[in-house]
MITIBA-714879 format. One record per residue: residue number from 1; x, y, z of N, C-alpha, C in turn. Coordinates in Angstrom, 2 decimals. Atoms other than C-alpha are relative to their C-alpha. Layout:
MINU / NUM / X / Y / Z / X / Y / Z / X / Y / Z;
...
This chain:
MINU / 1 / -0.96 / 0.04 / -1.10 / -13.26 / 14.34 / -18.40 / -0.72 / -0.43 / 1.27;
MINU / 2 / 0.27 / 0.46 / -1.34 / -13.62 / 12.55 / -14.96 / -0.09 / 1.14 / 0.68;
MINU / 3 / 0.11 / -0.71 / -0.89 / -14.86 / 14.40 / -12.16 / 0.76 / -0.65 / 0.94;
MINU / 4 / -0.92 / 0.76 / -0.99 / -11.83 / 14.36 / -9.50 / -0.64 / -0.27 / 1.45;
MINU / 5 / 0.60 / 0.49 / -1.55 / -12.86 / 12.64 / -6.04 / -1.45 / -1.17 / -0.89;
MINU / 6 / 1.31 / 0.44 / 0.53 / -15.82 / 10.70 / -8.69 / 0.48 / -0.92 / -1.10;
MINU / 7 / -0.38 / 1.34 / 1.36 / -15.12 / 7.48 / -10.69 / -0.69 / -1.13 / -0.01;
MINU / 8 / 1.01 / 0.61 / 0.42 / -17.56 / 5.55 / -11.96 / 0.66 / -1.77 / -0.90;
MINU / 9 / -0.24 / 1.54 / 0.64 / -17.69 / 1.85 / -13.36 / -0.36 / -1.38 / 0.74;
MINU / 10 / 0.93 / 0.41 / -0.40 / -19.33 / -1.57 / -13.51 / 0.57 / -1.16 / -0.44;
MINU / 11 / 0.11 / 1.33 / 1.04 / -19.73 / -5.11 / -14.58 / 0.26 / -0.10 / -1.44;
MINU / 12 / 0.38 / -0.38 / 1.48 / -19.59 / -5.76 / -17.81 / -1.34 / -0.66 / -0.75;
MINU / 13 / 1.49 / 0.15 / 0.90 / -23.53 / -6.87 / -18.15 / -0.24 / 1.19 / 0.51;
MINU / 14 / 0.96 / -1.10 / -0.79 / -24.11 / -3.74 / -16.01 / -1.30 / -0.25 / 1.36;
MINU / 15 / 0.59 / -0.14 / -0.98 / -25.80 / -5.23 / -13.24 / 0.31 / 0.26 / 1.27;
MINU / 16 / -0.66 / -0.54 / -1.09 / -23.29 / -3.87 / -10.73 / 0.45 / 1.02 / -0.29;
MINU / 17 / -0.07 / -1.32 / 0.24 / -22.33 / -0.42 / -10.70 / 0.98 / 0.53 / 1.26;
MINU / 18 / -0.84 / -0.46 / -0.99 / -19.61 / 1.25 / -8.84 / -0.06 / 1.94 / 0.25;
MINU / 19 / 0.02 / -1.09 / 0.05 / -19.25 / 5.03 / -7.57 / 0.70 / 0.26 / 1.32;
MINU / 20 / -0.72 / -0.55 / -0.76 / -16.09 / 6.33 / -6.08 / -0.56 / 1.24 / 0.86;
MINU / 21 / 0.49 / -1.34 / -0.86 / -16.51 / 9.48 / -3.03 / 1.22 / 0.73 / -0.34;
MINU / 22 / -0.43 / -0.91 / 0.25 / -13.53 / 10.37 / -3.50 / 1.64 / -0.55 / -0.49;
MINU / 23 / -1.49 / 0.23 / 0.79 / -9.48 / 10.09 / -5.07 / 0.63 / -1.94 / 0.81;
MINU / 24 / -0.20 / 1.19 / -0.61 / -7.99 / 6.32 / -4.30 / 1.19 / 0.48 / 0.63;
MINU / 25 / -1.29 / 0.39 / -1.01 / -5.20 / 5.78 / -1.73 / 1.36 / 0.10 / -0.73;
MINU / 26 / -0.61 / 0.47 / 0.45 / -3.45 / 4.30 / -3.98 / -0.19 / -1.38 / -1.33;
MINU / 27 / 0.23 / 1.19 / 0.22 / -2.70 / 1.63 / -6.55 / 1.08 / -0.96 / -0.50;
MINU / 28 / -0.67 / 1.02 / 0.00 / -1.22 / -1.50 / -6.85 / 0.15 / -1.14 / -0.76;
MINU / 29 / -0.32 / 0.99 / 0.66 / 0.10 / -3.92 / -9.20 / 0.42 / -1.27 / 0.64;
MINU / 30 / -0.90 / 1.36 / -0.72 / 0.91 / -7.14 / -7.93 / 0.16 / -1.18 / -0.92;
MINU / 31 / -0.51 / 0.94 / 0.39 / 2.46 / -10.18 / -9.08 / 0.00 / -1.35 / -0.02;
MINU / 32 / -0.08 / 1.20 / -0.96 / 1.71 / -12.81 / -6.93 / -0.59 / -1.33 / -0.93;
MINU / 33 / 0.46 / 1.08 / 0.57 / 1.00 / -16.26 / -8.27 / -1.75 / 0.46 / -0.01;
MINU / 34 / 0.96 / -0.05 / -0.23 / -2.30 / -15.78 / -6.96 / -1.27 / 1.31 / -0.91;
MINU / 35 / 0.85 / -1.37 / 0.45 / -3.57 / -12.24 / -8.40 / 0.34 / -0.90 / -1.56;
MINU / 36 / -0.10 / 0.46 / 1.70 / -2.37 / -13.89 / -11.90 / -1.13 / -1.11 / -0.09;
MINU / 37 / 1.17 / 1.17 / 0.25 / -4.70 / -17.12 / -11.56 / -1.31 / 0.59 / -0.07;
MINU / 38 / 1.36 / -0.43 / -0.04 / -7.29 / -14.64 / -10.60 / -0.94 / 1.17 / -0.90;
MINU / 39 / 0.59 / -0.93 / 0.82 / -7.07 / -12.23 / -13.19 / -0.07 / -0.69 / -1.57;
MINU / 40 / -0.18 / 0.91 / 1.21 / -5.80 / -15.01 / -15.81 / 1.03 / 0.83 / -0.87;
MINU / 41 / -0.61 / -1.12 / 1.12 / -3.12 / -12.34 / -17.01 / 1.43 / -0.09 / 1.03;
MINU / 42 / -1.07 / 0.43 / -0.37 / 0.54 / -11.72 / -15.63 / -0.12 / 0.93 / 1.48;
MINU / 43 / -0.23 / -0.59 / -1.15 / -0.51 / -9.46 / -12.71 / -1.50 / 0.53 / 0.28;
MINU / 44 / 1.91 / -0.44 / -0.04 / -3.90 / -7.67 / -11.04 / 0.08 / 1.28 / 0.04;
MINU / 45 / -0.15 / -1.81 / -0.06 / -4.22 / -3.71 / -11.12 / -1.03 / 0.33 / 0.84;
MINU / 46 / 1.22 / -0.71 / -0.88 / -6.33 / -2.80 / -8.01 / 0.45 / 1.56 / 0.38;
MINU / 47 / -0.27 / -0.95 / -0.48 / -6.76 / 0.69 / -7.34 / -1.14 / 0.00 / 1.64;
MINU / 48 / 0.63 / 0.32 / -1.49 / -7.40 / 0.93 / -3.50 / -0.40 / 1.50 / 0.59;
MINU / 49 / 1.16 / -0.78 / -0.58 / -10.37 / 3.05 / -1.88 / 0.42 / 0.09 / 1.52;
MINU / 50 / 0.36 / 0.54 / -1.34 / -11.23 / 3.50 / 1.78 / -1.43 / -0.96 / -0.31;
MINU / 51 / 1.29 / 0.26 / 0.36 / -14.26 / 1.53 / 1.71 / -0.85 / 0.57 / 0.56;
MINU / 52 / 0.89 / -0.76 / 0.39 / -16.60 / 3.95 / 2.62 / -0.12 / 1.34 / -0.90;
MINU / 53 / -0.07 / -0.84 / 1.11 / -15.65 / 5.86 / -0.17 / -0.96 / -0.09 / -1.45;
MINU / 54 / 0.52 / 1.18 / 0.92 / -17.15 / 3.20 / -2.37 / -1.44 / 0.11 / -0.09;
MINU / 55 / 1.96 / 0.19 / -0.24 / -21.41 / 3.34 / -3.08 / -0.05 / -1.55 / -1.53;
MINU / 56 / -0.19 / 1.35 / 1.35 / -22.19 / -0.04 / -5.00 / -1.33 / 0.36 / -0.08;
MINU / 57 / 1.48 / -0.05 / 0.40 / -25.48 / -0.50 / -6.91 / -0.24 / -0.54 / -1.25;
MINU / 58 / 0.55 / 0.70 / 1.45 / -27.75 / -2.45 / -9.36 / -0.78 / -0.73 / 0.54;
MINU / 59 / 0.83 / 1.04 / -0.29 / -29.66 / -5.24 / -9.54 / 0.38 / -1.51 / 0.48;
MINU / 60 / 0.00 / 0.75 / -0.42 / -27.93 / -7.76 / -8.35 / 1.56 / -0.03 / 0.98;
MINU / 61 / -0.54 / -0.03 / -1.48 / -25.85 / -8.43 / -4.91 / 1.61 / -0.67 / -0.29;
MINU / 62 / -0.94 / 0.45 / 0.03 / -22.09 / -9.21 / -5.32 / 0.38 / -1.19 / 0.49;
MINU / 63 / -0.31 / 1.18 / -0.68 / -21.02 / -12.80 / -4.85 / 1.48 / 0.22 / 0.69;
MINU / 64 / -1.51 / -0.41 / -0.22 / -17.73 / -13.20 / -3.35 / 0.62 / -1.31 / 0.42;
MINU / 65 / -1.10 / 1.24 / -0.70 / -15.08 / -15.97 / -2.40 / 1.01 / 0.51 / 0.47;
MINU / 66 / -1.20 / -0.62 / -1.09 / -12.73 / -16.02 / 0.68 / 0.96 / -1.29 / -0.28;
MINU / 67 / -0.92 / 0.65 / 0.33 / -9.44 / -17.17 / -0.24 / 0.96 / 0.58 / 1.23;
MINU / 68 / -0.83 / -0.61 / -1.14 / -6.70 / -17.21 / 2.89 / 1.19 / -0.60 / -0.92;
MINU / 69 / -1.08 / -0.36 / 0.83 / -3.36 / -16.34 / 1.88 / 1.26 / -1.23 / 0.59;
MINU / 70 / -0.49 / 1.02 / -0.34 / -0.97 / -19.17 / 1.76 / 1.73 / 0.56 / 1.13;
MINU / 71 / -1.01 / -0.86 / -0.55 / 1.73 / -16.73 / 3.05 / 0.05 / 0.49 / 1.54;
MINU / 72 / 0.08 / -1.14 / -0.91 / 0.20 / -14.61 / 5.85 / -1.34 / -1.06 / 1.14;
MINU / 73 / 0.89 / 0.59 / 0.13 / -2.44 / -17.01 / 6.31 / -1.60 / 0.75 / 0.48;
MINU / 74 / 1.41 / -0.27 / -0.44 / -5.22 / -14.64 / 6.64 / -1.09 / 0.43 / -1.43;
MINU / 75 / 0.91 / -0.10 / 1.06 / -8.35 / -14.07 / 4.28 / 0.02 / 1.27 / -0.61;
MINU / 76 / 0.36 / -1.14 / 0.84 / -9.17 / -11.72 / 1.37 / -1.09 / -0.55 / -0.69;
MINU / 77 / 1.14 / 0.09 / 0.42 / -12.74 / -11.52 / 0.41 / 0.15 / 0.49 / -1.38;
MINU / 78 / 0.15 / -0.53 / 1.08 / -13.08 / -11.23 / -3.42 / -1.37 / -0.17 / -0.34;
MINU / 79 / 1.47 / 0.31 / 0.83 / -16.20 / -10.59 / -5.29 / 0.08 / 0.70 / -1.64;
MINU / 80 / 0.20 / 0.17 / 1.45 / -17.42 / -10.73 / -8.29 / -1.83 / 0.02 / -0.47;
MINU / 81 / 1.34 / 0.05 / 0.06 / -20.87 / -10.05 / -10.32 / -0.41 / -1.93 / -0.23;
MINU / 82 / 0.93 / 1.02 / 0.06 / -23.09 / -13.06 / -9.99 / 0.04 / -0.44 / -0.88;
MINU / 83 / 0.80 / 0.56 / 1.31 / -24.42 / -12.71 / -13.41 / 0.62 / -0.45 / -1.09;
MINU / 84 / -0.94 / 0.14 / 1.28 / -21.28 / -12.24 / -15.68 / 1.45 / -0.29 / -0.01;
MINU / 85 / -1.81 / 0.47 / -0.52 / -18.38 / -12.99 / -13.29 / 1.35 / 0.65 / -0.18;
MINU / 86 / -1.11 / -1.14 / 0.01 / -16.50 / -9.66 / -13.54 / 0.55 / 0.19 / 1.35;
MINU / 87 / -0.89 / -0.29 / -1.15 / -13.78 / -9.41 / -11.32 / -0.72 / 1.69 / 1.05;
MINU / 88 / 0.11 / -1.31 / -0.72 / -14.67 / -6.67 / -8.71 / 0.40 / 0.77 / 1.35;
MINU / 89 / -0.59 / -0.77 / -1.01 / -11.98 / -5.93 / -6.30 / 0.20 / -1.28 / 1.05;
MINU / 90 / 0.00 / 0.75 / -1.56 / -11.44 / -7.26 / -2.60 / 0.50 / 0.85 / 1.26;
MINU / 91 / -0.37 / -0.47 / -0.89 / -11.27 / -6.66 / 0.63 / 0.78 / -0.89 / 0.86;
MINU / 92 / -1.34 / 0.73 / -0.69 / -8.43 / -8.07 / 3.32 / -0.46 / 0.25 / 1.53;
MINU / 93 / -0.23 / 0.25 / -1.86 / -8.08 / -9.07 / 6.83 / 0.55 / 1.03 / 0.37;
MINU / 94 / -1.48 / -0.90 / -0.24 / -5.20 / -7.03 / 7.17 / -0.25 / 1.23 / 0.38;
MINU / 95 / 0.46 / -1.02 / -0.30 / -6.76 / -4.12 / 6.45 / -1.20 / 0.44 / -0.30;
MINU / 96 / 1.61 / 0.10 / 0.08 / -10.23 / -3.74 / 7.13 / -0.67 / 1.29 / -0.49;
MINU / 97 / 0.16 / -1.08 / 0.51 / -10.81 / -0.62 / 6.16 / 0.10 / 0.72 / -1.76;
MINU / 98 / -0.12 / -0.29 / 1.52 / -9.97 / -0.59 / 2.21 / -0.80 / -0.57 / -0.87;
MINU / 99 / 0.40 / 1.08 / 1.37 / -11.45 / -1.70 / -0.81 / 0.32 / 0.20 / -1.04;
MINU / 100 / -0.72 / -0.37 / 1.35 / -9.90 / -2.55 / -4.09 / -1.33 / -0.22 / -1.12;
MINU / 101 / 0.30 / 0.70 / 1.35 / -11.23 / -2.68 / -7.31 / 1.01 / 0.47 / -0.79;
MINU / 102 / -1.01 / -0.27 / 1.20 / -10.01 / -3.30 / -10.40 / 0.21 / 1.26 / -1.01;
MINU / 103 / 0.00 / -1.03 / 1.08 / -8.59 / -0.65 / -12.79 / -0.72 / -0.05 / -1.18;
MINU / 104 / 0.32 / 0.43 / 1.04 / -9.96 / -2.62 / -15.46 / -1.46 / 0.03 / -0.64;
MINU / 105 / 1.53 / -0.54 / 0.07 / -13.74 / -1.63 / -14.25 / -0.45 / 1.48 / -0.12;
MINU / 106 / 1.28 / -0.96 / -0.12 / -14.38 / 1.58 / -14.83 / -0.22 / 0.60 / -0.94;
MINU / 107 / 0.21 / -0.51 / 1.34 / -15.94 / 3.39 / -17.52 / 1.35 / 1.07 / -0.33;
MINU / 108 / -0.80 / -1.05 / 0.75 / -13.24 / 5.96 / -18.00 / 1.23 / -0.17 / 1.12;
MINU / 109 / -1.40 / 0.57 / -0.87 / -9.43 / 4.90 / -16.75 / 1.23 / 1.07 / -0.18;
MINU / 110 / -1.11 / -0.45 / 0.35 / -7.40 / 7.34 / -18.15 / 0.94 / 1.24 / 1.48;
MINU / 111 / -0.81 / -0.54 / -1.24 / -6.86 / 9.60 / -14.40 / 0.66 / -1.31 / 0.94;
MINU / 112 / -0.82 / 1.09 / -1.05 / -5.29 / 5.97 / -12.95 / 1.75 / 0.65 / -0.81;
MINU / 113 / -1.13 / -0.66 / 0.39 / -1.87 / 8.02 / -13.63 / 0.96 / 0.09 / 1.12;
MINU / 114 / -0.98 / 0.40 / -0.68 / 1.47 / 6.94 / -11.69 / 0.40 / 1.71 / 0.44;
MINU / 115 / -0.70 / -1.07 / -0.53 / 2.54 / 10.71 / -11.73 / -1.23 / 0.42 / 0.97;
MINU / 116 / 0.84 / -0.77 / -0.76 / -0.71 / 11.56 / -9.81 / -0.95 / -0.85 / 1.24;
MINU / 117 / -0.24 / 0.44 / -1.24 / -1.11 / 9.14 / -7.87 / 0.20 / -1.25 / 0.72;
MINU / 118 / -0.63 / 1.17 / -0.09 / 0.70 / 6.33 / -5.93 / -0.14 / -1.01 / -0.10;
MINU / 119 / 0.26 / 1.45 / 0.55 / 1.47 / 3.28 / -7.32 / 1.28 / -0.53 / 0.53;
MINU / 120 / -0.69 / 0.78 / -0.11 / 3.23 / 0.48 / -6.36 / 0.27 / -1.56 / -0.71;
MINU / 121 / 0.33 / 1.11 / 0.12 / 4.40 / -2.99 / -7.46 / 0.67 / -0.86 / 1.07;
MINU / 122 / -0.58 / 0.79 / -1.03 / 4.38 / -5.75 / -5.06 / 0.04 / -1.73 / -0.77;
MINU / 123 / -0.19 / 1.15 / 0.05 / 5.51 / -9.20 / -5.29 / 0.71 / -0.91 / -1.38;
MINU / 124 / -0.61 / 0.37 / 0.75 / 7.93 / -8.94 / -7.71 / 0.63 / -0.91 / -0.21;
MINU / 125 / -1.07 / 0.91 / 0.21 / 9.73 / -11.74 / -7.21 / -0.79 / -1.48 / -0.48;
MINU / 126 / 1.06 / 1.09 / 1.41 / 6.87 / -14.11 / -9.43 / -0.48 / 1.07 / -0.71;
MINU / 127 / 0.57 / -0.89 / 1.12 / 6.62 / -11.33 / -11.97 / 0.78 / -0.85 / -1.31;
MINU / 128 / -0.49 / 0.91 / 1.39 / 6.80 / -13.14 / -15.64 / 0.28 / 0.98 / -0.77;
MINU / 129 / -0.69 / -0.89 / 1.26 / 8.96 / -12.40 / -18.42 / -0.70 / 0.64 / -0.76;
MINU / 130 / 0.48 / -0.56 / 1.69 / 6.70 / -11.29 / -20.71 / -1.50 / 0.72 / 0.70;
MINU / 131 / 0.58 / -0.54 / -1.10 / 4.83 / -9.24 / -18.19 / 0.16 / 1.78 / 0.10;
MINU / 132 / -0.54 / -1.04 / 0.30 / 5.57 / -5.41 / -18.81 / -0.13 / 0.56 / 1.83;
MINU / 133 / 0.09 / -0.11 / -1.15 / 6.49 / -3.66 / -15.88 / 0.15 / 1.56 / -0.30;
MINU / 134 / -0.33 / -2.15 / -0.22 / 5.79 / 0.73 / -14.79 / 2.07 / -0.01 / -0.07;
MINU / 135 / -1.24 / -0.59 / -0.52 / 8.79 / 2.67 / -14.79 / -0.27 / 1.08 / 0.58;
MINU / 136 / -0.18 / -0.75 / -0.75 / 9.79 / 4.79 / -11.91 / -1.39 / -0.15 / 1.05;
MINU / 137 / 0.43 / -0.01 / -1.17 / 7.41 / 3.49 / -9.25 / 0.56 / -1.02 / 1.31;
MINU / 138 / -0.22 / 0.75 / -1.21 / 7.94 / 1.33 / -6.08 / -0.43 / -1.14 / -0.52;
MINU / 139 / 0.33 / 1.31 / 0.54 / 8.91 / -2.00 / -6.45 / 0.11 / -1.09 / 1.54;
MINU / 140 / -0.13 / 0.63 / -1.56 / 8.82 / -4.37 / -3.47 / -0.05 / -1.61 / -0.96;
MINU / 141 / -0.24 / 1.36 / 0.50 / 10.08 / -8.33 / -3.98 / -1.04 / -0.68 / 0.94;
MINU / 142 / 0.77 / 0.54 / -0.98 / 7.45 / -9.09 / -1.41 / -1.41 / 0.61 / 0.04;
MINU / 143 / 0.61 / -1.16 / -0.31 / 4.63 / -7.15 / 0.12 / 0.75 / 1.15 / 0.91;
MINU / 144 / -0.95 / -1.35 / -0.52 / 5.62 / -3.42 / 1.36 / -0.73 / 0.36 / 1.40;
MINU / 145 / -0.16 / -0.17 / -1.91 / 4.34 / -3.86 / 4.99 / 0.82 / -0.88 / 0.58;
């Protein structure tokens, strides 16, 4: 069992290493054309930190690419390991203060749980058919600011 406020997970060569401080914000499904190209799947699952919640570590230094949003037009820093090109989150203009990563990194996923704690989906309105979608959380056809 996970230690709560403590969630662990990495790359998948292991030369990046993640270590939550403490419970996420929140997390978020999205839809957007964009999170799909970047995850290569029908949506992205970030669960969102403060970022100094976050301790990174390993042997090698996160690359990252800034993509500005064709919408809002401001940037979101994504990175990724160097070595093996595992997705690993991002941070936003918007709000400087968060950092996502993916659900999909951490060694043990099973407390990312809608009843415990909030989830949303945004940008439903490019969500694909064949795309499964939560039931009973927040759905927004846009983003929900």
């Amino acid at each position: 069992m996970t230690e709560p406020g403590r969630y662990d997970g990495g790359c998948v060569c292991g030369a990046i290493r993640f270590t939550s401080m403490s419970d996420p914000q929140r997390v978020t499904v999205c839809h957007c054309l964009w999170c799909q190209r970047r995850t290569g799947s029908a949506f992205g699952t970030e669960v969102v930190f403060f970022k100094q919640d976050i301790v990174q570590s390993g042997t090698v230094t996160a690359a990252h690419y800034r993509h500005f949003s064709d919408v809002s037009g401001r940037w979101l820093d994504m990175y990724f390991c160097a070595t093996c090109g595992t997705n690993l989150g991002f941070e936003l203009e918007a709000v400087p203060d968060i950092r996502t990563l993916p659900a999909g990194i951490f060694d043990q996923a099973d407390w990312i749980d809608p009843a415990r704690i909030p989830t949303r989906q945004v940008f439903a309105r490019s969500r694909r058919n064949w795309g499964d979608v939560m039931q009973g959380v927040d759905v927004y056809e846009e983003h929900f600011r």
